[in-house]
C-alpha atoms as one frame of an Amber mdcrd trajectory, in Angstrom:
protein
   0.000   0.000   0.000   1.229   3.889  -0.959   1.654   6.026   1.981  -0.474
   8.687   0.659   1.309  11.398   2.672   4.478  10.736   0.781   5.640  12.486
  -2.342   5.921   9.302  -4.817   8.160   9.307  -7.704   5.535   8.420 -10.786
   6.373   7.686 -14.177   3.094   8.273 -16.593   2.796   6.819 -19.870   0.169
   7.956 -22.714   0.371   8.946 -26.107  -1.991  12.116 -25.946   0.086  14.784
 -25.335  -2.962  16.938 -23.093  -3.239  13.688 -20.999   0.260  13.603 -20.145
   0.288  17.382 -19.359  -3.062  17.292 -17.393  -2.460  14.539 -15.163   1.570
  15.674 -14.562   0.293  18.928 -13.886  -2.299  17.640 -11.521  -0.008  15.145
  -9.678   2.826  17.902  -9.383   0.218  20.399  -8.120   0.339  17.659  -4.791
   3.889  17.440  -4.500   4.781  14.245  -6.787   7.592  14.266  -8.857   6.349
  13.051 -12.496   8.394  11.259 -15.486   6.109  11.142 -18.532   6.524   8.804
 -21.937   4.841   8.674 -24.661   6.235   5.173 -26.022   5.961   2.055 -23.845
   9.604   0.658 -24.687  10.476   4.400 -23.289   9.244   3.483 -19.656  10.449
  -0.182 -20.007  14.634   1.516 -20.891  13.912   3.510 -17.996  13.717   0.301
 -15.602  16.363  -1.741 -17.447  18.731   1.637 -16.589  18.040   1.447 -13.027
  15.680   4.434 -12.462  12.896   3.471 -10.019   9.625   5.126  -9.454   6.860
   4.528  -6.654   4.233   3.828  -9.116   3.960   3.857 -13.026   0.489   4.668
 -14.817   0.258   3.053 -18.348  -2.271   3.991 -20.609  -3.321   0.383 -21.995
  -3.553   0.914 -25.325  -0.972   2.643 -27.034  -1.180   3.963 -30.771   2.276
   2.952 -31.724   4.116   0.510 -29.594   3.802  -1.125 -26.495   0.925  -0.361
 -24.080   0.542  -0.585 -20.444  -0.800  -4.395 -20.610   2.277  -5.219 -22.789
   4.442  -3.623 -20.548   3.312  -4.553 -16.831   4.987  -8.196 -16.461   8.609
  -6.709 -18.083   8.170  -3.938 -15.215   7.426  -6.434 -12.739  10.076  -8.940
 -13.691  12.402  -6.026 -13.351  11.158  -4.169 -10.170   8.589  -6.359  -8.430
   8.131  -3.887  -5.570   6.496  -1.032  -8.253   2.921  -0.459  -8.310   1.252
  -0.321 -11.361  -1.896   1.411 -12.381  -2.815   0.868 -15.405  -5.859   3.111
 -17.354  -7.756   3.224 -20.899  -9.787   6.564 -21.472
């Protein structure tokens, strides 16, 4: 479970550019430190480089490339303590 009175480190993944500035702008606004992608293999690099984040939101369908469902068990396999929350609009 999050400790919701921490500042998380959140990586966000979506290919609609006004989602990825609403919702960063919105979680930043309440002290969270956001990473945003636009390409799923972008977010899965990330990992396999080492940087770590509290919890990653993955839009599950992604026009080109890998989506959030693609991507969850590779984020898992290589950080099995990150939550995932994974979202279609």
């Amino acid at each position: 479970m999050l400790d919701c009175d921490r500042k998380l480190r959140v990586i966000l993944l979506d290919d609609q550019p006004i989602v990825l500035s609403g919702v960063s702008m919105l979680l930043g606004a309440l002290g969270h430190q956001v990473t945003q992608a636009s390409r799923g293999e972008e977010v899965v690099e990330r990992f396999q480089n080492g940087e770590r984040f509290d919890v990653a939101i993955l839009d599950m369908t992604v026009e080109a490339g890998l989506g959030g469902s693609e991507i969850a068990a590779d984020l898992l396999q290589i950080d099995p303590d990150v939550k995932l929350i994974v979202s279609s609009g």
